[in-house]
N, C-alpha and C positions, 0 to 999 in steps of 0.2 A: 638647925641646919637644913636648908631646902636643896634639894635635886633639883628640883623644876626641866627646866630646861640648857644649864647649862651642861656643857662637854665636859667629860671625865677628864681631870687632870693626865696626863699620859705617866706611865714611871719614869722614872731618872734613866738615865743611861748605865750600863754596866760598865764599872771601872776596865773588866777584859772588853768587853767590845771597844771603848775608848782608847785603850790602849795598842789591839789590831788596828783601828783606824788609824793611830797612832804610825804604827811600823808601817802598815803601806804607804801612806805618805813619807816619808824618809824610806822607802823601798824606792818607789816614782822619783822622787827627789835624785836615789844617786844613778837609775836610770837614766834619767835626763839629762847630768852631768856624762858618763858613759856615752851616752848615744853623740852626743856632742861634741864628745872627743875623737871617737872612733871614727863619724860618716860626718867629720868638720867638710864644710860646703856643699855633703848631698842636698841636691833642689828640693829633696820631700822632704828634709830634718825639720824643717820649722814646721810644716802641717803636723807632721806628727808630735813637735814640743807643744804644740798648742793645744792637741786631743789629750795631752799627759797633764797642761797645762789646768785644761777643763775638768779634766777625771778626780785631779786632785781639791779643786774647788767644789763640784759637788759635792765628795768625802766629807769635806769641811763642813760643806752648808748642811748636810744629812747627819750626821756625826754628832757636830760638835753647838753651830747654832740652832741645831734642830728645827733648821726651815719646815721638814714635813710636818710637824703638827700648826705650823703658823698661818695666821688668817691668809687667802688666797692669794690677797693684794701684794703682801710681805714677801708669799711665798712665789709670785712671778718679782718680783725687784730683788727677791734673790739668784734668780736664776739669768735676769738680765745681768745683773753686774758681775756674774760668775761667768759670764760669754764674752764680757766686753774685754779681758784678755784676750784670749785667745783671737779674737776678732784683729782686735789691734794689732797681736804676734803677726798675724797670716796678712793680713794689709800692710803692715810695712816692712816685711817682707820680703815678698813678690810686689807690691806696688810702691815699696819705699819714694820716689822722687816725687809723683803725683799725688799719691796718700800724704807726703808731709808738706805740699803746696796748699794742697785742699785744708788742709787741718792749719794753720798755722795762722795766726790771728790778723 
């Protein structure tokens, strides 16, 4: 068995850190249902479903698919398509008519 040069396997995840990751998410989850219900049509509800939106995908991406130990490549096309919600929430929106003119095939 050679060290050489490669990286230390990282350890597994703990079944209780998994499982906090766990309850925050379904925390954020019925927060965002709540806020929804409560400030239905405040003009900042969707920025802010979208930062709850984000929060909870990187949980996911650090948590669960363990983007931070992943090669760099992986770990920016994780972080891109953990944005491309929230992008979209916040674009159509606030720009819903033009955002789905410009988008639409």
């Amino acid at each position: 068995m050679t060290t050489g040069s490669h990286p230390a396997v990282p350890p597994p995840p703990s079944l209780a850190g998994l499982g906090f990751a766990w309850l925050v998410l379904v925390a954020l989850s019925l927060a965002s249902l709540g806020l929804g219900q409560w400030f239905h049509g405040a003009v900042w509800l969707p920025a802010l479903v979208a930062v709850i939106v984000w929060v909870k995908g990187t949980i996911v991406v650090h948590r669960f698919i363990e983007g931070h130990v992943a090669h760099p490549f992986i770990a920016w096309v994780l972080r891109v398509f953990v944005a491309f919600a929230p992008a979209a929430l916040v674009l159509t929106s606030y720009f819903g008519g033009p955002f789905a003119r410009w988008a639409t095939l």
